[in-house]
Backbone and ligand atoms as CSV (ligand in chain L), in Angstrom:
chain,resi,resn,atom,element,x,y,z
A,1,UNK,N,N,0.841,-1.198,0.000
A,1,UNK,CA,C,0.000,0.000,0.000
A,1,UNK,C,C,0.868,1.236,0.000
A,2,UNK,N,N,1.942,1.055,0.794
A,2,UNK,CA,C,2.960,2.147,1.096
A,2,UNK,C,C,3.630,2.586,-0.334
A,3,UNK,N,N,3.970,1.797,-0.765
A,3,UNK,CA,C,4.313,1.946,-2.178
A,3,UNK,C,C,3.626,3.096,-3.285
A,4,UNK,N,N,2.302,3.060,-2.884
A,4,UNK,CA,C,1.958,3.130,-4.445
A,4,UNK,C,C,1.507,5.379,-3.748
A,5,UNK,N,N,2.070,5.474,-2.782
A,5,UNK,CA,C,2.105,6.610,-2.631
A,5,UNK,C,C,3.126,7.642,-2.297
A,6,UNK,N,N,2.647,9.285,-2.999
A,6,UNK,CA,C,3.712,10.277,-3.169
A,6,UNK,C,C,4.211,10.672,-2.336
A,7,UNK,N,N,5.479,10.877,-1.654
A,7,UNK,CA,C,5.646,11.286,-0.411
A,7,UNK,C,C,7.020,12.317,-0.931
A,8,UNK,N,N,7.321,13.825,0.170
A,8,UNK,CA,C,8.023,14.031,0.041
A,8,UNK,C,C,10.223,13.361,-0.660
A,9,UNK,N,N,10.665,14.123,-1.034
A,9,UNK,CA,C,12.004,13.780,-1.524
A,9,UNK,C,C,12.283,13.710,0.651
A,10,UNK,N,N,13.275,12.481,0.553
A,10,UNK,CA,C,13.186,12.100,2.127
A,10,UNK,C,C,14.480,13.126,2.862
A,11,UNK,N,N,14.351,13.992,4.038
A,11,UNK,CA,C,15.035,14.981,3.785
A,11,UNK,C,C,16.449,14.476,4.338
A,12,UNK,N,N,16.908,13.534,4.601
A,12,UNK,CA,C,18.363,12.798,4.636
A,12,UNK,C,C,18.580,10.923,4.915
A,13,UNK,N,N,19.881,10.949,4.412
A,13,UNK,CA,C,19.720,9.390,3.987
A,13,UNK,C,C,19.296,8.617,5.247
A,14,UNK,N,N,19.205,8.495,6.188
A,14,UNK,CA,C,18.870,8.208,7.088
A,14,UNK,C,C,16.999,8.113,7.086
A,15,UNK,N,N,16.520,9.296,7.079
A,15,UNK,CA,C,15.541,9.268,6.915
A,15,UNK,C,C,14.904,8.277,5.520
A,16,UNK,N,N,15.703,8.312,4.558
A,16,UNK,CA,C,15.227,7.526,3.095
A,16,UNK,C,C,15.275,6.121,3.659
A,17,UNK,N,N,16.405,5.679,4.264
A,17,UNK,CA,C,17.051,4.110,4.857
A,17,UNK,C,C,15.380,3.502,5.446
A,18,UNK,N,N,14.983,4.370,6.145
A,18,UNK,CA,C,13.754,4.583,7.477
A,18,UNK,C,C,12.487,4.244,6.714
A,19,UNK,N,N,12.447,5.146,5.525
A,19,UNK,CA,C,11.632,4.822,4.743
A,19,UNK,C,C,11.673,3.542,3.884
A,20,UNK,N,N,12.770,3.538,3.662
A,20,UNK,CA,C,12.759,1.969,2.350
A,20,UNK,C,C,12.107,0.507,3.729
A,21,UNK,N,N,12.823,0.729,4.792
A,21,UNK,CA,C,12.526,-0.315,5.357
A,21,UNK,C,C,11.372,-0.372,6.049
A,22,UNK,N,N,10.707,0.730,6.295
A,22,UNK,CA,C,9.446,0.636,6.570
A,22,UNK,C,C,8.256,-0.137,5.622
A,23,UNK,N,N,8.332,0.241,4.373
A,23,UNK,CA,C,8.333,-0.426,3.251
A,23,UNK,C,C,8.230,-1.875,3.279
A,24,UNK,N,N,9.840,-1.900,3.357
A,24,UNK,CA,C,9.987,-3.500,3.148
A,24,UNK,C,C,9.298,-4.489,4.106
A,25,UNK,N,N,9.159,-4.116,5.444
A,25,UNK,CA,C,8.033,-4.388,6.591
A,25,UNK,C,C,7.126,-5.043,5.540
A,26,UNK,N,N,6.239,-4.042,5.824
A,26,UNK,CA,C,5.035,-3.872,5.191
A,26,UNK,C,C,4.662,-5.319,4.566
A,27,UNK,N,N,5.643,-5.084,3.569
A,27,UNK,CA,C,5.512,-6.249,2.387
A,27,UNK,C,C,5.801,-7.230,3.298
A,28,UNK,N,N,6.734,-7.944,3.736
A,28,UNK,CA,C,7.149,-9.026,4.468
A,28,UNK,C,C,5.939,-9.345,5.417
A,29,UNK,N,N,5.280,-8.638,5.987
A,29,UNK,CA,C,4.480,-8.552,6.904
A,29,UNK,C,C,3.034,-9.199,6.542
A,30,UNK,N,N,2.653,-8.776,4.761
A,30,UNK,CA,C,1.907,-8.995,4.246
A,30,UNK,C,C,1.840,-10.271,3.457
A,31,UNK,N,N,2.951,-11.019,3.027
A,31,UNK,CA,C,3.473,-12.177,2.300
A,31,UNK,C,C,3.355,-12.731,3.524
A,32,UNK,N,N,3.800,-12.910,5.232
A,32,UNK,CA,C,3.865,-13.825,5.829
A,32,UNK,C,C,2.571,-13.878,6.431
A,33,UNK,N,N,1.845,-12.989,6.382
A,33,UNK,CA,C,0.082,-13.531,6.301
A,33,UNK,C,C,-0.508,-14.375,5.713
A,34,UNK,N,N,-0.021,-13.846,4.111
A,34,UNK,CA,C,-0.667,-14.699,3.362
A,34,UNK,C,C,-0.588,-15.962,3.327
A,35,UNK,N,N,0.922,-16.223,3.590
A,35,UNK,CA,C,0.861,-17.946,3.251
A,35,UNK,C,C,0.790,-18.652,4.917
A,36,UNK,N,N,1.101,-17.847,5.526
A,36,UNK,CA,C,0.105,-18.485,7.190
A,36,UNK,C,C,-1.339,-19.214,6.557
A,37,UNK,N,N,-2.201,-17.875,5.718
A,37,UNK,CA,C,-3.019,-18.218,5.536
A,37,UNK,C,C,-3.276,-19.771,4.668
A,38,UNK,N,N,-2.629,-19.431,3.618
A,38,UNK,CA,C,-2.295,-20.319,2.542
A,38,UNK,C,C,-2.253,-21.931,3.268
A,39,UNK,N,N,-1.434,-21.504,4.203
A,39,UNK,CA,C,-1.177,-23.194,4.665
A,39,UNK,C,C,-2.353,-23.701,5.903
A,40,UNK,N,N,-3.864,-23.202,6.712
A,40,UNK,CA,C,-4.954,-23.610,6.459
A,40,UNK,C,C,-5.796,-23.999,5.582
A,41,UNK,N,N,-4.774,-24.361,4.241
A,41,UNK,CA,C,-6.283,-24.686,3.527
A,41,UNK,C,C,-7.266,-23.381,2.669
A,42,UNK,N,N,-7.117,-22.539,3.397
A,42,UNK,CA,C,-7.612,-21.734,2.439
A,42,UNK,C,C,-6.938,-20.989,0.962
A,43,UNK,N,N,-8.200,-20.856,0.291
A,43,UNK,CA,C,-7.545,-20.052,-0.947
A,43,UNK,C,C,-8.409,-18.894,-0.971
A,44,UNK,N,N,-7.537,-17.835,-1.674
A,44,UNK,CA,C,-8.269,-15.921,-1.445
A,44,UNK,C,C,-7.968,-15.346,-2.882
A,45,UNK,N,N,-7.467,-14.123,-2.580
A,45,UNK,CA,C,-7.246,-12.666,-3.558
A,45,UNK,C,C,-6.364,-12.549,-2.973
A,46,UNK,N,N,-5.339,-11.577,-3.644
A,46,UNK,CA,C,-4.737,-11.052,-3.000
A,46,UNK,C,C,-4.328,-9.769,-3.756
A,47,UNK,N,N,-4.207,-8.425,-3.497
A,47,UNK,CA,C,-4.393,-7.532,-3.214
A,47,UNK,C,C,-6.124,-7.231,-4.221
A,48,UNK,N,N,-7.168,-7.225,-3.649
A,48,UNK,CA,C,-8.278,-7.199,-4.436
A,48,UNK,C,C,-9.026,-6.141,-4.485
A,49,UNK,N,N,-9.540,-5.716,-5.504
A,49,UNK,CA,C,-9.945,-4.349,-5.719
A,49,UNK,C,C,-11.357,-4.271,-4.853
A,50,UNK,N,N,-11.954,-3.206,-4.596
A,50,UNK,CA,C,-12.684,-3.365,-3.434
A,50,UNK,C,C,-13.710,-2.355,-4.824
A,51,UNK,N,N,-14.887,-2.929,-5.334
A,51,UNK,CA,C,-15.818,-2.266,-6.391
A,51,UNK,C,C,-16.455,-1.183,-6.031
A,52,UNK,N,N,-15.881,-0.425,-7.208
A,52,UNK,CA,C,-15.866,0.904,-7.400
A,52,UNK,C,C,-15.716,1.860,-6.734
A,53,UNK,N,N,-13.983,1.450,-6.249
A,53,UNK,CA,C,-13.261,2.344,-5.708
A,53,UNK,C,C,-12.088,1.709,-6.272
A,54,UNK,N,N,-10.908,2.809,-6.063
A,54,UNK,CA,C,-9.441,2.657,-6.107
A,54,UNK,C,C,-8.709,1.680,-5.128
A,55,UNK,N,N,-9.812,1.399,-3.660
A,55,UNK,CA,C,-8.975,0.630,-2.928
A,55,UNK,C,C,-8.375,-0.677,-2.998
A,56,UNK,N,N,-7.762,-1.474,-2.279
A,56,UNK,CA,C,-7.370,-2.723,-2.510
A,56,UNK,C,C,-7.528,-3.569,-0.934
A,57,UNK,N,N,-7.805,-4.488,-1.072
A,57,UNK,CA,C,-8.130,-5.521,0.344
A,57,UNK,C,C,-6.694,-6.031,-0.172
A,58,UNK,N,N,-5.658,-6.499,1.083
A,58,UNK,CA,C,-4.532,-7.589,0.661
A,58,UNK,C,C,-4.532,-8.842,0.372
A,59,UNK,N,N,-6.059,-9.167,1.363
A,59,UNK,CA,C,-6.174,-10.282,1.320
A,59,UNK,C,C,-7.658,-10.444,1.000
A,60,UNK,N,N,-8.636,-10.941,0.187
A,60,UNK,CA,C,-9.943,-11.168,0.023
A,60,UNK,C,C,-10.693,-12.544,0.055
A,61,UNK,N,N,-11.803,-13.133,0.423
A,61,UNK,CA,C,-12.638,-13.880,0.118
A,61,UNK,C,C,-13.940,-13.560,-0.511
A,62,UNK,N,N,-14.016,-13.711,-1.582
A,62,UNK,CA,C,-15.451,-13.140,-2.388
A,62,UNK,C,C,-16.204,-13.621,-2.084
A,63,UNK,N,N,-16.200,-15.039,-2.267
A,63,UNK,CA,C,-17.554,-15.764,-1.616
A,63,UNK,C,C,-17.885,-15.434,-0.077
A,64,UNK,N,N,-17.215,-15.595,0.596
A,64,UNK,CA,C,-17.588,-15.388,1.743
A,64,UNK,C,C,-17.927,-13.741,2.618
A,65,UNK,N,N,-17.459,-12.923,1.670
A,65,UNK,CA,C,-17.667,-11.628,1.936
A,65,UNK,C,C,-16.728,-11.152,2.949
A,66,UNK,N,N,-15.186,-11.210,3.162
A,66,UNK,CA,C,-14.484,-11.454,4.225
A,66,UNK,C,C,-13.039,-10.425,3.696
A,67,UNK,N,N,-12.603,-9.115,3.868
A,67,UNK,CA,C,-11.167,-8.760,3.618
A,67,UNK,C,C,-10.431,-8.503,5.055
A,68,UNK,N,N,-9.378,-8.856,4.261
A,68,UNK,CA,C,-8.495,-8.684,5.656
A,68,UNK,C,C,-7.111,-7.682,5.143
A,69,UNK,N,N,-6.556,-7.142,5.795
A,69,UNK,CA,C,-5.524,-5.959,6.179
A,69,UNK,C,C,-4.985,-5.971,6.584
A,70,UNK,N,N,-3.719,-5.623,6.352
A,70,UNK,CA,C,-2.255,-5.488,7.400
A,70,UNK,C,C,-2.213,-4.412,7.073
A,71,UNK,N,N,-2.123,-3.475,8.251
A,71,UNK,CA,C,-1.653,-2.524,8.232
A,71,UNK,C,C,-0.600,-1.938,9.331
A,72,UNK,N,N,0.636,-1.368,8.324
A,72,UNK,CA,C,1.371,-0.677,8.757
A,72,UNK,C,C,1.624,0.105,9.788
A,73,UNK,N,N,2.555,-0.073,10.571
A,73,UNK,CA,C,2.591,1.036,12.042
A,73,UNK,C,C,2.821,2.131,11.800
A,74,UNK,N,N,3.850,2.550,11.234
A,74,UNK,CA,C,3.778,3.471,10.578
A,74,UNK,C,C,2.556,4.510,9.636
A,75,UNK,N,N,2.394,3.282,8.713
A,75,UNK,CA,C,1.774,4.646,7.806
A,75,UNK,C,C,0.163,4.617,8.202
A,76,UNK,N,N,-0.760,3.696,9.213
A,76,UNK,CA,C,-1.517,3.561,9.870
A,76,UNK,C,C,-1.850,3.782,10.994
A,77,UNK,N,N,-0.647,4.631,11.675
A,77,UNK,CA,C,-0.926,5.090,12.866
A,77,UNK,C,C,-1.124,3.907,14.393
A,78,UNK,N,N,-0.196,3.144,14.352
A,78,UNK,CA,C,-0.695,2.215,15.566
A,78,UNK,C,C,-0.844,2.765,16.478
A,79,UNK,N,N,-1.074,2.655,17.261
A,79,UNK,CA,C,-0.846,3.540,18.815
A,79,UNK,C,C,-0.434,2.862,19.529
A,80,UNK,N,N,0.542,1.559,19.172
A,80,UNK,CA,C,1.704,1.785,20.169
A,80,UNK,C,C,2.930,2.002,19.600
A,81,UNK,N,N,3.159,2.225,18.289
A,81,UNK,CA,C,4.349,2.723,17.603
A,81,UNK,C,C,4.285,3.685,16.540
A,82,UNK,N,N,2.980,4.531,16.065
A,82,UNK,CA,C,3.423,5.854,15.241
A,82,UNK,C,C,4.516,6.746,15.886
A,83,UNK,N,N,4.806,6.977,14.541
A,83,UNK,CA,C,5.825,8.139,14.870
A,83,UNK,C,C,5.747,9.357,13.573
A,84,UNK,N,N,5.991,10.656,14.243
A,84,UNK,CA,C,5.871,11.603,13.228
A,84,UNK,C,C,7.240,12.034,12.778
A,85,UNK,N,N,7.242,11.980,11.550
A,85,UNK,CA,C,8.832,12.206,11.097
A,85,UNK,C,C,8.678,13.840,11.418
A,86,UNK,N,N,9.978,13.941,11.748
A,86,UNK,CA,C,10.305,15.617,11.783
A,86,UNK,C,C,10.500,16.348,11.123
A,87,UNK,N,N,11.003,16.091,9.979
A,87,UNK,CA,C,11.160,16.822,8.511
A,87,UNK,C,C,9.492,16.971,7.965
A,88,UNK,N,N,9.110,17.949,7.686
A,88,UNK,CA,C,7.765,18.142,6.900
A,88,UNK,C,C,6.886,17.462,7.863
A,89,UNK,N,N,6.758,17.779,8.768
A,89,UNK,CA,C,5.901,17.493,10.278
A,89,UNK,C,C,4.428,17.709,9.467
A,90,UNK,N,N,4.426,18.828,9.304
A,90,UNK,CA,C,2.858,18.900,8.989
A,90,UNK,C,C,2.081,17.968,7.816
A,91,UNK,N,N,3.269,18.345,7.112
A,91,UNK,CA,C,2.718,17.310,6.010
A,91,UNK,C,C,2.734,15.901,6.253
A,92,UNK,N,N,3.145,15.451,6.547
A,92,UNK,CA,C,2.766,14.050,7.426
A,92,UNK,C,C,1.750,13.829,8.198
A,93,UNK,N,N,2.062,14.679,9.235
A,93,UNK,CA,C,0.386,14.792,10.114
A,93,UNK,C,C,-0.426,14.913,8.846
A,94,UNK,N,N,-0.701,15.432,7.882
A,94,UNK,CA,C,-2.024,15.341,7.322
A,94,UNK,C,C,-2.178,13.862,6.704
A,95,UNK,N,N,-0.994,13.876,5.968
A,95,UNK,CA,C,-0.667,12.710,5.341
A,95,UNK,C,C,-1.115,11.118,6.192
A,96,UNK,N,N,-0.814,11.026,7.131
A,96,UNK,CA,C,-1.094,10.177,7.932
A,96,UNK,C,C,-2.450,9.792,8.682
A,97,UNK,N,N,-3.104,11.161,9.137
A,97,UNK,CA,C,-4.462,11.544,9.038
A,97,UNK,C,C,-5.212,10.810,8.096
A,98,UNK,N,N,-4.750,11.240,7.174
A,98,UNK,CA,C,-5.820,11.071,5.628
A,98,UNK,C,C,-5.733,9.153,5.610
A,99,UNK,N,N,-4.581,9.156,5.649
A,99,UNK,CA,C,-4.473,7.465,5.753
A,99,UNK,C,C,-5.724,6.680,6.705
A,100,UNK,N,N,-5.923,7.196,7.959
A,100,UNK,CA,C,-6.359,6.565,9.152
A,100,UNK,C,C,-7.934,6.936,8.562
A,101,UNK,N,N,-8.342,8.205,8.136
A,101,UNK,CA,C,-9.933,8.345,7.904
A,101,UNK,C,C,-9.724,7.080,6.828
A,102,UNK,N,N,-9.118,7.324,5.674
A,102,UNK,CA,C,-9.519,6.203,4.159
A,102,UNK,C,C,-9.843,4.691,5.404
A,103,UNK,N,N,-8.902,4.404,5.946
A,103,UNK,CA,C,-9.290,3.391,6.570
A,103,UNK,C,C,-10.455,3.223,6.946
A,104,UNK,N,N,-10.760,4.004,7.698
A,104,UNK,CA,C,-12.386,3.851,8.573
A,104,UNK,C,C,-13.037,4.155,7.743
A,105,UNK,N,N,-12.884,4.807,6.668
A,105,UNK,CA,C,-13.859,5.180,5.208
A,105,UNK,C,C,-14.099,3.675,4.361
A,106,UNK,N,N,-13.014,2.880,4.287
A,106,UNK,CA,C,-13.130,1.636,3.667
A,106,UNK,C,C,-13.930,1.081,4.351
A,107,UNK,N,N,-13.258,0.544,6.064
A,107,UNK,CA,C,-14.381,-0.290,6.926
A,107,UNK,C,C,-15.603,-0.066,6.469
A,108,UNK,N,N,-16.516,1.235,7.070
A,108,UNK,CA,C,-17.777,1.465,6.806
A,108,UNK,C,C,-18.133,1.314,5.331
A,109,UNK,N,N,-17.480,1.574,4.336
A,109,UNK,CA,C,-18.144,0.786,3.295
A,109,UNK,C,C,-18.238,-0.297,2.983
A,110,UNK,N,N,-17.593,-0.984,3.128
A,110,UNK,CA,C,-17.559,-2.745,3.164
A,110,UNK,C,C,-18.442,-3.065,4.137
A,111,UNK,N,N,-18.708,-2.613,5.234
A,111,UNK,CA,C,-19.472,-3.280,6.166
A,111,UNK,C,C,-21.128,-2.701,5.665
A,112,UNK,N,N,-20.851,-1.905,5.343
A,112,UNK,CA,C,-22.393,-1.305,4.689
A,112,UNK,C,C,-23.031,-2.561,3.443
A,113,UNK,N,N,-21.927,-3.023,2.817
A,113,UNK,CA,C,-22.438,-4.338,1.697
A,113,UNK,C,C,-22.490,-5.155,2.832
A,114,UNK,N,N,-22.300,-5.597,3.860
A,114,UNK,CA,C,-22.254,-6.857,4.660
A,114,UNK,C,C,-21.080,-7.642,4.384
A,115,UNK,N,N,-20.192,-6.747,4.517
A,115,UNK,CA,C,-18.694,-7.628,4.596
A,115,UNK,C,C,-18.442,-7.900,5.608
A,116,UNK,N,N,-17.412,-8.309,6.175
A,116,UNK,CA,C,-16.305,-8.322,7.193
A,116,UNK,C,C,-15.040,-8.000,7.308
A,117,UNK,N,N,-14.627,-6.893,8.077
A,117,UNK,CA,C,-13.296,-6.745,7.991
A,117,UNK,C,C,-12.477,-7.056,8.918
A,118,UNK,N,N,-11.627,-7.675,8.193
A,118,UNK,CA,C,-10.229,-8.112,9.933
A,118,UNK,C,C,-8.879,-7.000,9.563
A,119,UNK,N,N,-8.655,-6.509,10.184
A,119,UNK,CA,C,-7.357,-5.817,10.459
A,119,UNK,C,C,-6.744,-5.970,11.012
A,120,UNK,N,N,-5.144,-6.454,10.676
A,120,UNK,CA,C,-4.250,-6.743,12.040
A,120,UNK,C,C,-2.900,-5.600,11.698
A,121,UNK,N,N,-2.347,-5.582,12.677
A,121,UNK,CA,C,-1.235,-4.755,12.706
A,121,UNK,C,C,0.244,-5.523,12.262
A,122,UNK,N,N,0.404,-5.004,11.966
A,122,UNK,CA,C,2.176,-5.342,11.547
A,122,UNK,C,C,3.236,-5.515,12.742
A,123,UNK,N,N,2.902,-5.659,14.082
A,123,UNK,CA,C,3.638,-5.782,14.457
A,123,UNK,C,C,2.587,-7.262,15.519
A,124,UNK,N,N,1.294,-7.548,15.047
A,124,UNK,CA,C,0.661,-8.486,15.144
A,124,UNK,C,C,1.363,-10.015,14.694
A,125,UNK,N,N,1.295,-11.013,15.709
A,125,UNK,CA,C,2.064,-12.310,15.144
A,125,UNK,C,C,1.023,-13.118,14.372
A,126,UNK,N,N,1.378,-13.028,12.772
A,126,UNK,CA,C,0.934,-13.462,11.684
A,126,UNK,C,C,0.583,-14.837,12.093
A,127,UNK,N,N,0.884,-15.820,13.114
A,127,UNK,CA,C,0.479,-17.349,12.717
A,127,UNK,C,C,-0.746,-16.957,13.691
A,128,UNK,N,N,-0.781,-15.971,14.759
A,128,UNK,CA,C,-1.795,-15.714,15.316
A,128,UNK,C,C,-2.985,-15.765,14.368
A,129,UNK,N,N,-2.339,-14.485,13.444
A,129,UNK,CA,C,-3.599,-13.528,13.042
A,129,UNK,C,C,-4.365,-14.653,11.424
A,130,UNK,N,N,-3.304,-15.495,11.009
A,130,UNK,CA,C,-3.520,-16.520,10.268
A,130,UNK,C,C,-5.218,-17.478,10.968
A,131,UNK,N,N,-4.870,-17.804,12.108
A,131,UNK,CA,C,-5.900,-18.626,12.645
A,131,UNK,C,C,-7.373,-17.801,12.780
A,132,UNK,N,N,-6.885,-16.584,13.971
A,132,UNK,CA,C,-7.955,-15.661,13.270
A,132,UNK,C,C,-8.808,-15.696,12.151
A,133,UNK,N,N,-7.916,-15.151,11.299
A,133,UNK,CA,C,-9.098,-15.181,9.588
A,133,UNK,C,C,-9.901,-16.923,9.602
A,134,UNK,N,N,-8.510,-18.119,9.355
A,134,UNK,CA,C,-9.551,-19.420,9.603
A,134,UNK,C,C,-10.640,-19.611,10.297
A,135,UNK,N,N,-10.643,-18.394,11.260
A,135,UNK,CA,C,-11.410,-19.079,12.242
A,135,UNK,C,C,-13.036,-18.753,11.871
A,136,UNK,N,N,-12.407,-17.034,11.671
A,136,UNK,CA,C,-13.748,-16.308,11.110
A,136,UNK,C,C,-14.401,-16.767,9.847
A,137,UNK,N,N,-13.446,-17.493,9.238
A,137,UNK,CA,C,-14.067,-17.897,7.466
A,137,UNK,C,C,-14.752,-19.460,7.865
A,138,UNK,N,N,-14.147,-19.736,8.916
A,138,UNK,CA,C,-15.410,-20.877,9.219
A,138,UNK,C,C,-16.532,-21.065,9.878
A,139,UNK,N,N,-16.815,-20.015,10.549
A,139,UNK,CA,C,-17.796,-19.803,11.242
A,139,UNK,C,C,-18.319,-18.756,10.238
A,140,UNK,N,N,-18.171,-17.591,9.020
A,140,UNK,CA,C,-19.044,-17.582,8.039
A,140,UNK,C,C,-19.518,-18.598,7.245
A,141,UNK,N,N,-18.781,-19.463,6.676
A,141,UNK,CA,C,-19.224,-20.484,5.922
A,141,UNK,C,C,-20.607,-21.485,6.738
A,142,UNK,N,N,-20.541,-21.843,8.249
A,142,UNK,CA,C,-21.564,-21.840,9.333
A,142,UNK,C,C,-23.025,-21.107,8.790
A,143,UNK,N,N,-22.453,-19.935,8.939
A,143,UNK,CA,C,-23.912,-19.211,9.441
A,143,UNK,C,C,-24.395,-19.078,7.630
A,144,UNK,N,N,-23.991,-18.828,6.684
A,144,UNK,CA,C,-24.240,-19.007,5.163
A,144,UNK,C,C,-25.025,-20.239,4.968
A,145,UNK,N,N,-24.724,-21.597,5.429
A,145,UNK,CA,C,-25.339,-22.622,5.130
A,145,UNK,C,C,-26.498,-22.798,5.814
A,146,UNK,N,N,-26.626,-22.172,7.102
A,146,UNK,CA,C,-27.659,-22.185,7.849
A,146,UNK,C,C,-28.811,-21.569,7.333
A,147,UNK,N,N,-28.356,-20.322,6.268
A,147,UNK,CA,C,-29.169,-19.192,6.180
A,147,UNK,C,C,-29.985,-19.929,4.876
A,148,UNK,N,N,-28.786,-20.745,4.307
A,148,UNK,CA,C,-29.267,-21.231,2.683
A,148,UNK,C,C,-30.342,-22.177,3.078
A,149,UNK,N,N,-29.908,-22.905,4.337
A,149,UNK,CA,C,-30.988,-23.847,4.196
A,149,UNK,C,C,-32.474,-23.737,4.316
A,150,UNK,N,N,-32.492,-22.555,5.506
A,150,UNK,CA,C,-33.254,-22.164,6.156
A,150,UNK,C,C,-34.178,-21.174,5.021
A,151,UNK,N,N,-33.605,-20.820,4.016
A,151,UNK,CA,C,-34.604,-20.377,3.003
A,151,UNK,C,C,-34.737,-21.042,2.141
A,152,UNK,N,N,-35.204,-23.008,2.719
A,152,UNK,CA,C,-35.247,-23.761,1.217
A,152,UNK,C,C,-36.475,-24.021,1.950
A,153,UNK,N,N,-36.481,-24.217,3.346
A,153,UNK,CA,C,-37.897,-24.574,3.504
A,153,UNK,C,C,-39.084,-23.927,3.063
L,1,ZN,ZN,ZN,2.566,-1.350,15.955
């Protein structure tokens, strides 16, 4: 996600270093979800467009109506590890801002179709957050069959 946005020229190498590896997080963070996931048995999307919008879920189940998210400490604001870079302070604060509403702007739309969203943090332990999603995609698949049946009578 971090990627595909404009951010100031980084105002020393240090700060750029800070940035690339924040980055590289991210990704690592997001690949070792996935195949946590991968190795329950399940199969998904992965980075999936969320209809008719620009956004992307990292991880999706269509059938089941289910995205899930890693998000970044950094560029998501955790609250137990944001940090505001000091160079172009303000612009970050907005920058970062804007990040945290799109978020809660996505949630509420997805949940408005009757999705589900899981969000875990990046500094969340992926075999954890792996079981998680299994857990939730089986107890949707539950209440779906219940519902199917229950409107055959
Ligand atoms: Zn964190």
């Amino acid at each position: 996600v971090a990627g595909r946005m404009s951010v100031p020229r980084a105002s020393s190498p240090a700060a750029r270093r800070r940035m690339k590896s924040t980055r590289q997080r991210d990704t690592i963070c997001e690949v070792t979800l996935r195949s946590a996931i991968h190795r329950t048995g399940l199969r998904f999307r992965i980075q999936w467009q969320i209809p008719g919008t620009r956004r992307r879920a990292d991880v999706a189940f269509p059938s089941k109506k289910v995205v899930v998210f890693v998000d970044g400490c950094f560029w998501h604001m955790c609250p137990q590890h944001a940090t505001w870079p000091k160079a172009n302070e303000q612009w970050w604060r907005d920058k970062l801002m804007r990040n945290v509403e799109r978020d809660r702007d996505t949630d509420a739309l997805l949940e408005s179709r009757g999705w589900l969203v899981l969000r875990f943090w990046e500094h969340d332990d992926m075999l954890q957050a792996a079981k998680k999603v299994a857990a939730v995609i089986a107890q949707r698949s539950e209440t779906h069959l219940c519902t199917r049946n229950a409107s055959r009578r």
